[in-house]
Gaussian input, Z-matrix of N, CA and C with variables (Angstrom, degrees):
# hf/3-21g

backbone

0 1
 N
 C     1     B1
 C     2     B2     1     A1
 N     3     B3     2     A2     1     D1
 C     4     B4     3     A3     2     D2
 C     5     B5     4     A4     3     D3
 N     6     B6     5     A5     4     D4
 C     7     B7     6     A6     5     D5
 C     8     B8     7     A7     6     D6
 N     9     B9     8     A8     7     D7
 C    10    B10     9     A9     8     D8
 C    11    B11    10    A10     9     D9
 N    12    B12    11    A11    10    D10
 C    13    B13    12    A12    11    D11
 C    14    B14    13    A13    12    D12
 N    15    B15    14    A14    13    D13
 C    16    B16    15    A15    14    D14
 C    17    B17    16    A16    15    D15
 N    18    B18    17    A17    16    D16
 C    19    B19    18    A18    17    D17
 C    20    B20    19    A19    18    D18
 N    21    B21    20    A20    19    D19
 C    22    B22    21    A21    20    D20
 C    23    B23    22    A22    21    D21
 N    24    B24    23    A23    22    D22
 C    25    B25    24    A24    23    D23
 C    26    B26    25    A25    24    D24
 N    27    B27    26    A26    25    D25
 C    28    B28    27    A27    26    D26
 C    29    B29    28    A28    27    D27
 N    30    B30    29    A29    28    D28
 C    31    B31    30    A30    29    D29
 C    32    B32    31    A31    30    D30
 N    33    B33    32    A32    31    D31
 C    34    B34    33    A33    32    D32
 C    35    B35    34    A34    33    D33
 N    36    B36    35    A35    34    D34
 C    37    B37    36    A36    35    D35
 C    38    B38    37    A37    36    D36
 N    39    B39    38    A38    37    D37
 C    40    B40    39    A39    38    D38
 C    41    B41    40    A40    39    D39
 N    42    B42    41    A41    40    D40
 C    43    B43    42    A42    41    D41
 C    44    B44    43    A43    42    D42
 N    45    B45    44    A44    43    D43
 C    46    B46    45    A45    44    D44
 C    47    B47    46    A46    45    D45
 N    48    B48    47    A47    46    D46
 C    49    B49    48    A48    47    D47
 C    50    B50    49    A49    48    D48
 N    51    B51    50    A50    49    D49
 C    52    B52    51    A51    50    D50
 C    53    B53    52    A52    51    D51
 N    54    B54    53    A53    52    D52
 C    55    B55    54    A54    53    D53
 C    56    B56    55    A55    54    D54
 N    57    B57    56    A56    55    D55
 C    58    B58    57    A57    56    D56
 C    59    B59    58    A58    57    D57
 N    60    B60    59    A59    58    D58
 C    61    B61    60    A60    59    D59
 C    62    B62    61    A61    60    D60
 N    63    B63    62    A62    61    D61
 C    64    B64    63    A63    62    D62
 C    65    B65    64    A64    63    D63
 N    66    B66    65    A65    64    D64
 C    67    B67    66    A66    65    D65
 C    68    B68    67    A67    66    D66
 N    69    B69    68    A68    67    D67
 C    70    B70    69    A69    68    D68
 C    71    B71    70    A70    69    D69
 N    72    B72    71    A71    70    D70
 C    73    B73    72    A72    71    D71
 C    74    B74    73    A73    72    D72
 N    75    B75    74    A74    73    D73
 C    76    B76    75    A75    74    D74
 C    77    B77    76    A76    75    D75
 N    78    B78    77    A77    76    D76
 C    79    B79    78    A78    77    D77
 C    80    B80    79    A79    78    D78
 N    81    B81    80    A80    79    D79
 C    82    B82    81    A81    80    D80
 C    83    B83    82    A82    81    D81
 N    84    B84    83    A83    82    D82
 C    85    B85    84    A84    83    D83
 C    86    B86    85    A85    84    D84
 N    87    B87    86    A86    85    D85
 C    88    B88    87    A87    86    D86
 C    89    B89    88    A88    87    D87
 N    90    B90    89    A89    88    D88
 C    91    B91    90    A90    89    D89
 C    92    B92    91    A91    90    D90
 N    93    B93    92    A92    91    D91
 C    94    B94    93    A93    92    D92
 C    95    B95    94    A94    93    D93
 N    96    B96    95    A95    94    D94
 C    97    B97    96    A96    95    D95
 C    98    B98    97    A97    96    D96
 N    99    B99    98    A98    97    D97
 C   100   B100    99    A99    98    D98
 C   101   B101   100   A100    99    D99
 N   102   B102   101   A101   100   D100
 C   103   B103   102   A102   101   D101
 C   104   B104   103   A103   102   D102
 N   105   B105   104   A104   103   D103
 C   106   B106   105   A105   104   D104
 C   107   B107   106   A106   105   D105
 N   108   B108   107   A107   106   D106
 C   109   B109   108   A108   107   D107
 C   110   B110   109   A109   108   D108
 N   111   B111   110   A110   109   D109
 C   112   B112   111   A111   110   D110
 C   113   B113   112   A112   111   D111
 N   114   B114   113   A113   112   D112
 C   115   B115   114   A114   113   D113
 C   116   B116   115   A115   114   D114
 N   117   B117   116   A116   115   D115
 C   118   B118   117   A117   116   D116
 C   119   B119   118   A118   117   D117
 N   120   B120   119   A119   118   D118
 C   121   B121   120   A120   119   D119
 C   122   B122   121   A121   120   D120
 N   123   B123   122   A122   121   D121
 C   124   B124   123   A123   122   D122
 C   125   B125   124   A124   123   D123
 N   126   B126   125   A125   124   D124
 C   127   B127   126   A126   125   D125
 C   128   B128   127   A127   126   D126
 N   129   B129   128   A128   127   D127
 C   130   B130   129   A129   128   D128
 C   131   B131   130   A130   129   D129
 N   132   B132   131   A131   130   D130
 C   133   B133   132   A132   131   D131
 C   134   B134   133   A133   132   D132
 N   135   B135   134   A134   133   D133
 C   136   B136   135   A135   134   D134
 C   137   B137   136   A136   135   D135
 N   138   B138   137   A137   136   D136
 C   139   B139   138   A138   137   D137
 C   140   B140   139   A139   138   D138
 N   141   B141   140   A140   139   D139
 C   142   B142   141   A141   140   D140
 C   143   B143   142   A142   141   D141
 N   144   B144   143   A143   142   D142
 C   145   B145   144   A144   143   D143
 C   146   B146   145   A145   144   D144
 N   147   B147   146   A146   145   D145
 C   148   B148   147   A147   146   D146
 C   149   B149   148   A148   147   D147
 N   150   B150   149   A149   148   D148
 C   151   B151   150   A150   149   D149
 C   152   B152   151   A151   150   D150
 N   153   B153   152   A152   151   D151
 C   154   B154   153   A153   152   D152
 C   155   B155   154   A154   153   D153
 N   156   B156   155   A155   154   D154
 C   157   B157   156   A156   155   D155
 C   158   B158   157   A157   156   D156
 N   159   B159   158   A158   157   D157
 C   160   B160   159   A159   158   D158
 C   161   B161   160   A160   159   D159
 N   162   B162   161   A161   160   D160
 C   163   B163   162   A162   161   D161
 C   164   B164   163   A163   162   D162
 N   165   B165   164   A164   163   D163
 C   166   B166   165   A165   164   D164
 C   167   B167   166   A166   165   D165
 N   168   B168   167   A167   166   D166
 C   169   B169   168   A168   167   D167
 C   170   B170   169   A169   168   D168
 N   171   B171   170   A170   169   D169
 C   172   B172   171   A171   170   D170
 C   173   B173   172   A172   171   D171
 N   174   B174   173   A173   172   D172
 C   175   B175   174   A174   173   D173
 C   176   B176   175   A175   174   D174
 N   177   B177   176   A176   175   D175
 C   178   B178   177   A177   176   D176
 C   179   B179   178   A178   177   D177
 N   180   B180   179   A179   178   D178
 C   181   B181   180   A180   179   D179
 C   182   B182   181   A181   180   D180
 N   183   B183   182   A182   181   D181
 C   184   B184   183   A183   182   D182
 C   185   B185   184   A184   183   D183
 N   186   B186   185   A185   184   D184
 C   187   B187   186   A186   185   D185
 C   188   B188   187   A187   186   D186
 N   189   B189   188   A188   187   D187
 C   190   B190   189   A189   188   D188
 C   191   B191   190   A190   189   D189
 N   192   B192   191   A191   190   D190
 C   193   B193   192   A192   191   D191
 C   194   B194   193   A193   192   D192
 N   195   B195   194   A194   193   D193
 C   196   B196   195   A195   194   D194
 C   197   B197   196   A196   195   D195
 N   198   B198   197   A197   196   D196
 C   199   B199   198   A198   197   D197
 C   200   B200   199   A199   198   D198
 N   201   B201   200   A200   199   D199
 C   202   B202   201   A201   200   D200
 C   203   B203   202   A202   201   D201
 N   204   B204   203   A203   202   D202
 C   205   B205   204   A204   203   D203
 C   206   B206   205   A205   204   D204
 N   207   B207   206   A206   205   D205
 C   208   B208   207   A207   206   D206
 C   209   B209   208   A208   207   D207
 N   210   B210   209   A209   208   D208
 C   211   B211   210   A210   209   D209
 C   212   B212   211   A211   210   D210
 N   213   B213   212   A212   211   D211
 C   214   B214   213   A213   212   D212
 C   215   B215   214   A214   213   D213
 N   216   B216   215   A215   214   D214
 C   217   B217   216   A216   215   D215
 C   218   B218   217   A217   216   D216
 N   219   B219   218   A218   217   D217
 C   220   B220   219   A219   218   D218
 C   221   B221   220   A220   219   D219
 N   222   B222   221   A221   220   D220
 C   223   B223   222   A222   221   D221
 C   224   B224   223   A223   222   D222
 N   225   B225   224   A224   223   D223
 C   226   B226   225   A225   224   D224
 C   227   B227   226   A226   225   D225
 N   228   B228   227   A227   226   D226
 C   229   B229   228   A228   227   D227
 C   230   B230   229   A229   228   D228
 N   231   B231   230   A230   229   D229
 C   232   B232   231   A231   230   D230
 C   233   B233   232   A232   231   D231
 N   234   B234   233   A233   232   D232
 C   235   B235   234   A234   233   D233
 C   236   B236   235   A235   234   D234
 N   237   B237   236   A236   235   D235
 C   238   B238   237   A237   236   D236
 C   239   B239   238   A238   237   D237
 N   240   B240   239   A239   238   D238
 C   241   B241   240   A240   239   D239
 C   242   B242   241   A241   240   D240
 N   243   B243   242   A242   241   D241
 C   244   B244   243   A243   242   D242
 C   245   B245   244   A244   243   D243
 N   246   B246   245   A245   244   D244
 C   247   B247   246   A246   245   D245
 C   248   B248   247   A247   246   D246
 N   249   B249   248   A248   247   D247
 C   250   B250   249   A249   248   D248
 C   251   B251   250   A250   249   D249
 N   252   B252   251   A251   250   D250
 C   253   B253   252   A252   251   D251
 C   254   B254   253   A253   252   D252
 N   255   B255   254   A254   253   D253
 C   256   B256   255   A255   254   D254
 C   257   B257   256   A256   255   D255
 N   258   B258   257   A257   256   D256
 C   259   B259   258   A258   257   D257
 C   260   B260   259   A259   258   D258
 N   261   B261   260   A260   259   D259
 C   262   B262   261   A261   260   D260
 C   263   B263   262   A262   261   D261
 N   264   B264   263   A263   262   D262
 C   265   B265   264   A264   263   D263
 C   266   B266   265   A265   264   D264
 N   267   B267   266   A266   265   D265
 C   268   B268   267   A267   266   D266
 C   269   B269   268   A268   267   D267
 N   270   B270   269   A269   268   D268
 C   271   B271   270   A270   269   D269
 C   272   B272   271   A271   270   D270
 N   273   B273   272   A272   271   D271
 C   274   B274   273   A273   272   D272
 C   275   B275   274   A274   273   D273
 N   276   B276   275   A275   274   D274
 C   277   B277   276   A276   275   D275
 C   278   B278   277   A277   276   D276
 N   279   B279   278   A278   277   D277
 C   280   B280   279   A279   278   D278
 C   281   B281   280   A280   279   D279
 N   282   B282   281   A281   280   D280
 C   283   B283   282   A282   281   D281
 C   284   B284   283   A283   282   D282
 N   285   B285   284   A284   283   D283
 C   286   B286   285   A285   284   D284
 C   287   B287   286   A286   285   D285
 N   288   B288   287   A287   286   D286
 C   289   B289   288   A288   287   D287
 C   290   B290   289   A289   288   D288
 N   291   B291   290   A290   289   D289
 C   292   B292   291   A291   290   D290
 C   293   B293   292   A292   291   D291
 N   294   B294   293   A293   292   D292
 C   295   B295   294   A294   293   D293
 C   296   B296   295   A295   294   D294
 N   297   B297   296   A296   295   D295
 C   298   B298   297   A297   296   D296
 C   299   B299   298   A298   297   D297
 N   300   B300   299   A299   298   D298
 C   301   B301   300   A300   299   D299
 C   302   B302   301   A301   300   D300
 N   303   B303   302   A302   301   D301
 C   304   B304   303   A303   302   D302
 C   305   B305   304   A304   303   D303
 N   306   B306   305   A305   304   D304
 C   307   B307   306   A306   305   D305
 C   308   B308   307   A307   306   D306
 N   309   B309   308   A308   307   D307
 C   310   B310   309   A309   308   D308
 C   311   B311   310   A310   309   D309
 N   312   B312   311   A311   310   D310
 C   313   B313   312   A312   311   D311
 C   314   B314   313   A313   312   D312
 N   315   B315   314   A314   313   D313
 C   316   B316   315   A315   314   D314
 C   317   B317   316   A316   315   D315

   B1=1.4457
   B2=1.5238
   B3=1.2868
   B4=1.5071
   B5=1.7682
   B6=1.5766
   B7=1.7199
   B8=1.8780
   B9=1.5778
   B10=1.3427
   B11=1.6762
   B12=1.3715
   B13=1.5187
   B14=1.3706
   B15=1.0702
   B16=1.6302
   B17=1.6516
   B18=1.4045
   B19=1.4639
   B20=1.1277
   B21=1.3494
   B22=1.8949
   B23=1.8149
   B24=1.1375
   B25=1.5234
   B26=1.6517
   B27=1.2132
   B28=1.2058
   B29=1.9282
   B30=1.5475
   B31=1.6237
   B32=1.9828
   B33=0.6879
   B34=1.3197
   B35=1.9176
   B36=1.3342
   B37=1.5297
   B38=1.2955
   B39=1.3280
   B40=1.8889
   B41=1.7679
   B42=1.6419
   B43=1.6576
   B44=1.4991
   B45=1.4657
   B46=1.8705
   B47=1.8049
   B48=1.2177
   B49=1.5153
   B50=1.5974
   B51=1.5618
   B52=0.9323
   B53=1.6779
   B54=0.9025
   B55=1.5696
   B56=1.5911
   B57=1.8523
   B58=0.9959
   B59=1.8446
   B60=1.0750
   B61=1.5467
   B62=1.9442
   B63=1.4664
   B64=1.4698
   B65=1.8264
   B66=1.2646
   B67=1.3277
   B68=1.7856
   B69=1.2664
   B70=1.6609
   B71=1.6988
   B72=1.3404
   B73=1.6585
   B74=1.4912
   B75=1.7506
   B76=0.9128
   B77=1.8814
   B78=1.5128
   B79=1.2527
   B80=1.4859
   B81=1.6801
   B82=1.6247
   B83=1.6639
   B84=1.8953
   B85=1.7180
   B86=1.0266
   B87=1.8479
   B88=1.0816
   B89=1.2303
   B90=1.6966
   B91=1.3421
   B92=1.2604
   B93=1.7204
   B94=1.4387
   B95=1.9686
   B96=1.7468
   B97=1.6246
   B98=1.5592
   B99=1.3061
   B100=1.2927
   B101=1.0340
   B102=1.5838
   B103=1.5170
   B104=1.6687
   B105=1.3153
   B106=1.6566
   B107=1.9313
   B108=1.3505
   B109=1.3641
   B110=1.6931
   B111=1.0950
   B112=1.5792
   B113=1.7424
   B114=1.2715
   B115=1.7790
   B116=1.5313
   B117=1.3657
   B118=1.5588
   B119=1.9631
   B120=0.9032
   B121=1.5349
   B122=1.2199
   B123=1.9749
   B124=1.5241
   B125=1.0909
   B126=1.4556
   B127=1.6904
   B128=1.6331
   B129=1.0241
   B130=1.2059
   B131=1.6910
   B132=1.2275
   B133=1.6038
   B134=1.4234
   B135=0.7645
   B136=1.9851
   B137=1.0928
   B138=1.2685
   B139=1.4608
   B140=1.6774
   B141=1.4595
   B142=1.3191
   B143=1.6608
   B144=0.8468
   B145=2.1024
   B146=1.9055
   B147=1.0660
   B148=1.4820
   B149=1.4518
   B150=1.0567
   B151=1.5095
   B152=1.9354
   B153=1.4288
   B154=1.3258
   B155=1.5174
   B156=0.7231
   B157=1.7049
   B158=1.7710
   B159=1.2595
   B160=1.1641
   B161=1.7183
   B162=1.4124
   B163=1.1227
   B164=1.7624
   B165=1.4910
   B166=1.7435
   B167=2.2712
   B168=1.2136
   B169=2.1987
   B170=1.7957
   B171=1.7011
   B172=1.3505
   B173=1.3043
   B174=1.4518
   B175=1.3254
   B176=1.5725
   B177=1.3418
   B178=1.2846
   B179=1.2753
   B180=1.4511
   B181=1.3175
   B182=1.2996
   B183=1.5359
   B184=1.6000
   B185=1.9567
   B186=1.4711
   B187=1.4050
   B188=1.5476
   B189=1.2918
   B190=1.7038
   B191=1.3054
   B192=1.1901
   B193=1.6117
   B194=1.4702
   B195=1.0615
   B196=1.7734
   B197=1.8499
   B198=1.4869
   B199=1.6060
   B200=1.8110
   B201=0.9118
   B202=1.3316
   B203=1.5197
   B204=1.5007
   B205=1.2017
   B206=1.2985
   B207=1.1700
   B208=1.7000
   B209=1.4542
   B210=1.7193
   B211=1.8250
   B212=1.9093
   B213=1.7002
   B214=2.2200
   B215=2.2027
   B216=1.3006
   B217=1.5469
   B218=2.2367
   B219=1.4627
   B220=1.6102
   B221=1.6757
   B222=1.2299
   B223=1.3510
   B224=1.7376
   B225=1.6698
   B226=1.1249
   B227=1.2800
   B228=1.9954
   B229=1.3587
   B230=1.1856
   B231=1.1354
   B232=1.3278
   B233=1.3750
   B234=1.5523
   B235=1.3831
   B236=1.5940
   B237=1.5417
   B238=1.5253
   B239=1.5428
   B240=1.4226
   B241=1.3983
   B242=1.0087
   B243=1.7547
   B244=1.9937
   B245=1.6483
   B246=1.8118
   B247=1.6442
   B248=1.6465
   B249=1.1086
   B250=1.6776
   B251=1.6633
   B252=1.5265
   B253=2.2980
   B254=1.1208
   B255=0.8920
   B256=1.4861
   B257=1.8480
   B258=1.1241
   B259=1.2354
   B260=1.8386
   B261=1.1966
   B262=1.5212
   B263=1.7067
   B264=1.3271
   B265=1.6151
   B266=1.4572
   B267=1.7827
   B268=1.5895
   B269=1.5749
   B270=1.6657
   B271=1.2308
   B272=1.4404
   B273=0.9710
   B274=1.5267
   B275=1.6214
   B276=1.2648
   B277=1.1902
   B278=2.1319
   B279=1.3134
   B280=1.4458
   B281=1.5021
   B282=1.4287
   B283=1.6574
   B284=1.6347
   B285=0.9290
   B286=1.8624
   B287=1.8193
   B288=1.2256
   B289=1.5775
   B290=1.5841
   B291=0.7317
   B292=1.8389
   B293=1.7146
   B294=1.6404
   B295=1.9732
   B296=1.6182
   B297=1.1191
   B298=1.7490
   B299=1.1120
   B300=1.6924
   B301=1.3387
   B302=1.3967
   B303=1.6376
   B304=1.2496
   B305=1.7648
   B306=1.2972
   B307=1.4713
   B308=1.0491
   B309=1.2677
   B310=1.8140
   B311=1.3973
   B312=1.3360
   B313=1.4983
   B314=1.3759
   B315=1.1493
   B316=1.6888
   B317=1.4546
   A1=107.72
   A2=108.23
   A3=120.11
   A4=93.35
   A5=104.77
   A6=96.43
   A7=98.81
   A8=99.58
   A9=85.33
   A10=99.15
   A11=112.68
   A12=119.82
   A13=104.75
   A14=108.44
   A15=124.11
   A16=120.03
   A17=124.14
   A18=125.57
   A19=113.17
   A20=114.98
   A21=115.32
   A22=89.50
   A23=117.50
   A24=122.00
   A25=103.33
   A26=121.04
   A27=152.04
   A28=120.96
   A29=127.16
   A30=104.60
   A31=122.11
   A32=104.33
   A33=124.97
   A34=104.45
   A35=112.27
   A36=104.25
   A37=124.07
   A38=127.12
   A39=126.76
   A40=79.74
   A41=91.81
   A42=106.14
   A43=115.46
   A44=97.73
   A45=105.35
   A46=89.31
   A47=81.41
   A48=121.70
   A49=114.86
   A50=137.54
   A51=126.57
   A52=119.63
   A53=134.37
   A54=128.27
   A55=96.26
   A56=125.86
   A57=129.42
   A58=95.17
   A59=100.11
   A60=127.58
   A61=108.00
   A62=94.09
   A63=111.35
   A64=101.36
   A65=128.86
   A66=105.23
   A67=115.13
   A68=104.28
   A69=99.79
   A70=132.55
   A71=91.71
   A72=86.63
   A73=133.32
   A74=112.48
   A75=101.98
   A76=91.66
   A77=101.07
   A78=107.78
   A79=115.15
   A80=116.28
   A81=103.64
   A82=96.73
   A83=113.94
   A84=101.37
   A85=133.49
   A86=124.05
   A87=127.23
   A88=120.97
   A89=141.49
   A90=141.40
   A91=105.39
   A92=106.10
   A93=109.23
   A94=106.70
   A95=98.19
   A96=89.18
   A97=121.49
   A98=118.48
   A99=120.06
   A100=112.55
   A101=114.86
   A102=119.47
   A103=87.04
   A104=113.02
   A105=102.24
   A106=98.12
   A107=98.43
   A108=104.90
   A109=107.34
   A110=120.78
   A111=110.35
   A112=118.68
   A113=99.23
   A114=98.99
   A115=111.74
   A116=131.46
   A117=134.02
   A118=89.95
   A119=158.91
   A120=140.87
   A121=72.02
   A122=85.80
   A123=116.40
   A124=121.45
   A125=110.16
   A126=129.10
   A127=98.72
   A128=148.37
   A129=159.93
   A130=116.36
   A131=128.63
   A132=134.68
   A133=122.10
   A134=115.01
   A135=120.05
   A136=119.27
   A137=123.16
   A138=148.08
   A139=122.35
   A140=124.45
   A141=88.61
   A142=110.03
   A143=100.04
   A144=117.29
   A145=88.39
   A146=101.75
   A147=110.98
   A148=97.99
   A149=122.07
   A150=131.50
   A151=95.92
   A152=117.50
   A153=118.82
   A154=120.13
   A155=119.15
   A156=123.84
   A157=129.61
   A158=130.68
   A159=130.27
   A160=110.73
   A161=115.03
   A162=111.11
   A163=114.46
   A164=100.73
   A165=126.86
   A166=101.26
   A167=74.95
   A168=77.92
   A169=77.86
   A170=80.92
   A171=128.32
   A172=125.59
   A173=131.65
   A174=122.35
   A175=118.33
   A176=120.17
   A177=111.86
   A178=121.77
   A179=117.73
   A180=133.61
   A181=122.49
   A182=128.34
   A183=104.88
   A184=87.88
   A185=96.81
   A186=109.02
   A187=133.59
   A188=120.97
   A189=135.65
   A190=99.60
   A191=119.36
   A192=144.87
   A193=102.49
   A194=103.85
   A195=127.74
   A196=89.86
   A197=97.15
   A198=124.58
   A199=103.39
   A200=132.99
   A201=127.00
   A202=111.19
   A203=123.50
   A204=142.64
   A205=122.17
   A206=122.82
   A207=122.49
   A208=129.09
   A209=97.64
   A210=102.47
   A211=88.83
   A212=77.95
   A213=72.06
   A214=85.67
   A215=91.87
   A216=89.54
   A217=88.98
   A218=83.80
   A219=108.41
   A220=74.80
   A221=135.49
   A222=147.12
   A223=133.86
   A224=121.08
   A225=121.35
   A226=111.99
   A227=108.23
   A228=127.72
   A229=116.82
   A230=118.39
   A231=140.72
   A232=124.32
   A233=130.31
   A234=111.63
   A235=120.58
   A236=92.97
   A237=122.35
   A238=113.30
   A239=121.60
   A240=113.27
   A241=123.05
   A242=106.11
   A243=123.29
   A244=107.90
   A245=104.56
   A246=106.33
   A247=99.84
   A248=114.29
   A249=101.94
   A250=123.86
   A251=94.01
   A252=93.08
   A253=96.13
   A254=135.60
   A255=132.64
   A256=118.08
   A257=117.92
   A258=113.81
   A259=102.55
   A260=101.11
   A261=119.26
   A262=101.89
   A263=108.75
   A264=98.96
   A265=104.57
   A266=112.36
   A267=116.36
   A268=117.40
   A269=87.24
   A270=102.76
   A271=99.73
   A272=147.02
   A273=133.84
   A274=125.08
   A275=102.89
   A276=108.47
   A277=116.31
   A278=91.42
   A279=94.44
   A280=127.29
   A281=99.86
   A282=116.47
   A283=108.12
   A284=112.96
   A285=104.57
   A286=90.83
   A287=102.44
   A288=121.54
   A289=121.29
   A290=96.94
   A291=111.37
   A292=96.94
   A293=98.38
   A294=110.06
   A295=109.43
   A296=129.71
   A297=113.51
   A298=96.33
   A299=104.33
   A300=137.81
   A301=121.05
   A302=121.62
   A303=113.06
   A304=81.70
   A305=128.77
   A306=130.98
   A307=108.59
   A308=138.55
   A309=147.12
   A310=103.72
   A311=125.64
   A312=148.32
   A313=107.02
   A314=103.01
   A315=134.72
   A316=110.00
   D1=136.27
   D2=-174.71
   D3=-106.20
   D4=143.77
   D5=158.61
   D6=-157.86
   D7=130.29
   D8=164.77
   D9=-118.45
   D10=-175.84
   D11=170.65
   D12=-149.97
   D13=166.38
   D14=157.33
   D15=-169.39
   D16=159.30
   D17=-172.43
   D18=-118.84
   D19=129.42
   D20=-152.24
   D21=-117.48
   D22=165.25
   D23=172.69
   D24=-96.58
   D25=127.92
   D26=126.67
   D27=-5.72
   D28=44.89
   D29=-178.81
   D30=-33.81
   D31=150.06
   D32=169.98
   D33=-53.89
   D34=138.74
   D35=-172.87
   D36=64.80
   D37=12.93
   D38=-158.01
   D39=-101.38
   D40=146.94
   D41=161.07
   D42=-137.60
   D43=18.41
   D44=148.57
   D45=-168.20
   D46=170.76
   D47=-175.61
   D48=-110.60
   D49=108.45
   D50=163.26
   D51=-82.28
   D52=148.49
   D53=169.61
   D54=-136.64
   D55=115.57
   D56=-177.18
   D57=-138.75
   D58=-179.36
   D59=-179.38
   D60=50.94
   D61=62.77
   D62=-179.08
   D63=-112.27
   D64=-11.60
   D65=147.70
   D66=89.30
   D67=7.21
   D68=-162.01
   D69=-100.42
   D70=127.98
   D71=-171.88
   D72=-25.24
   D73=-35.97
   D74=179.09
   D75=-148.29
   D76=-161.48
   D77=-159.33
   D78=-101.94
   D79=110.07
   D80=-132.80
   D81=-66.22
   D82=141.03
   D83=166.76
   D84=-61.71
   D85=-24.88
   D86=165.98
   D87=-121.52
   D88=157.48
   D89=153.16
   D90=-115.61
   D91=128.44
   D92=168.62
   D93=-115.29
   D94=126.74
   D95=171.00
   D96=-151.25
   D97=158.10
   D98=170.65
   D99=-121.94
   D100=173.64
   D101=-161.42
   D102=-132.26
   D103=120.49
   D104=-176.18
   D105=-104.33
   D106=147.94
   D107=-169.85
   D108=-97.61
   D109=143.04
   D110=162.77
   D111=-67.37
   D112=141.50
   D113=-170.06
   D114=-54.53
   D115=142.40
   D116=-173.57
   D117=88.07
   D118=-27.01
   D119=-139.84
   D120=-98.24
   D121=179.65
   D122=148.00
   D123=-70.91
   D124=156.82
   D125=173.84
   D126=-59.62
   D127=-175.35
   D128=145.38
   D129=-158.00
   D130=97.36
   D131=163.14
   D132=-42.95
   D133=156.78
   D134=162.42
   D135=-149.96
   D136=133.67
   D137=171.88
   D138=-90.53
   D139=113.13
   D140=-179.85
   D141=-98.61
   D142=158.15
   D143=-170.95
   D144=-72.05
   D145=119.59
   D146=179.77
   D147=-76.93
   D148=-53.24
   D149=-161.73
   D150=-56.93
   D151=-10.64
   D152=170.95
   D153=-95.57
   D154=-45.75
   D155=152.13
   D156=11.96
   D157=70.41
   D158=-165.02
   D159=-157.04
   D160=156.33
   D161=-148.95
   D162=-79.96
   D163=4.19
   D164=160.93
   D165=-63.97
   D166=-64.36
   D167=-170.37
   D168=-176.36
   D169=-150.30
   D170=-154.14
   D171=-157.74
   D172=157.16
   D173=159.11
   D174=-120.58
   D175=139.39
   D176=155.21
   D177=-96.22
   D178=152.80
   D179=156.66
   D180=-70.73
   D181=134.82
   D182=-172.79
   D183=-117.28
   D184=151.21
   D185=160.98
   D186=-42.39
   D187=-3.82
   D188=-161.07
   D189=167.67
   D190=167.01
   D191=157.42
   D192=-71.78
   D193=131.65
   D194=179.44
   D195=-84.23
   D196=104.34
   D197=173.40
   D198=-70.49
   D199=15.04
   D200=-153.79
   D201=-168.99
   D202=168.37
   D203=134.77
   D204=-52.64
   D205=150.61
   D206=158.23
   D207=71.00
   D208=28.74
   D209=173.87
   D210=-110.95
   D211=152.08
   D212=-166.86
   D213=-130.46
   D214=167.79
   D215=-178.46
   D216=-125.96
   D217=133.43
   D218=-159.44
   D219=-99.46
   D220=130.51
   D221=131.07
   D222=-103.70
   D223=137.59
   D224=154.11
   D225=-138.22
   D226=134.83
   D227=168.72
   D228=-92.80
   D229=136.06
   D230=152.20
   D231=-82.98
   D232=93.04
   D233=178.60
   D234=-121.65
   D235=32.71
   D236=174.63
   D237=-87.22
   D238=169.40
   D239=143.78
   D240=-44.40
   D241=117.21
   D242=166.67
   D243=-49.37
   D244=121.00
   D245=-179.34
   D246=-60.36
   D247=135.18
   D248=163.87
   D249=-52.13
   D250=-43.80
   D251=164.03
   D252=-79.85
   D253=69.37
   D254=142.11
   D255=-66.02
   D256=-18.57
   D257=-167.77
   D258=-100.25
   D259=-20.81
   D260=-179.07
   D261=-76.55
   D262=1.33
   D263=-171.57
   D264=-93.49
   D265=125.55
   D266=176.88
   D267=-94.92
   D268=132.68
   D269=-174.88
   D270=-92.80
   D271=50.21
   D272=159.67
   D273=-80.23
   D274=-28.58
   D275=-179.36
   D276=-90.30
   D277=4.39
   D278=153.18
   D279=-122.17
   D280=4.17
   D281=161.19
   D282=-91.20
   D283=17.14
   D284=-179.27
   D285=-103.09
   D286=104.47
   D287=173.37
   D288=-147.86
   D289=171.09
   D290=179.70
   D291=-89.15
   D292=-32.67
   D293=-174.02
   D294=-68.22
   D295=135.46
   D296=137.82
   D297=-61.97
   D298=141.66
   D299=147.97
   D300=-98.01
   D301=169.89
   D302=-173.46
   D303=-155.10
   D304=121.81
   D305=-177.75
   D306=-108.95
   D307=-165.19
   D308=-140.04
   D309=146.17
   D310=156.50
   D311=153.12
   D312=-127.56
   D313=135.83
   D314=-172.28
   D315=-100.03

């Protein structure tokens, strides 16, 4: 299993997120991501658009327009063999923030 990640900033007013020029051998099987909120904001979700999916990036869709500065979208790909426990995998230790988060599987 291959996985990279990285956490991009959020513009102010955005109602998706592109993340491109990631470079990858192949086409990752899974995306895992959250959208961390600044403390006092709204929650905001994200979806990513499957039909975007390629070994360049992706886009997500976000639940609302980001009212604010300082909500960032936390991503990790997988473009390895899918673990079969994959669903058994805990995310707590990337929910330990000062941020709300809001997670998804792709």
């Amino acid at each position: 299993m291959s996985l990279i990640g990285a956490t991009i900033s959020i513009a102010e007013g955005s109602i998706s997120v592109t993340v491109s020029g990631l470079g990858l051998a192949s086409v990752p099987g899974y995306i895992f991501i959250t959208i961390e909120s600044p403390n006092g904001e709204s929650v905001i979700y994200g979806s990513v658009r499957q039909d975007t999916i390629t070994t360049d990036g992706f886009i997500v869709d976000l639940s609302g327009i980001t009212p604010s500065a300082g909500y960032n979208l936390d991503y990790i790909l997988n473009y390895g063999a899918i673990p079969s426990d994959i669903y058994n995998v805990s995310v707590k230790p990337l929910l330990r923030s000062r941020s709300t988060k809001a997670c998804c599987f792709c």
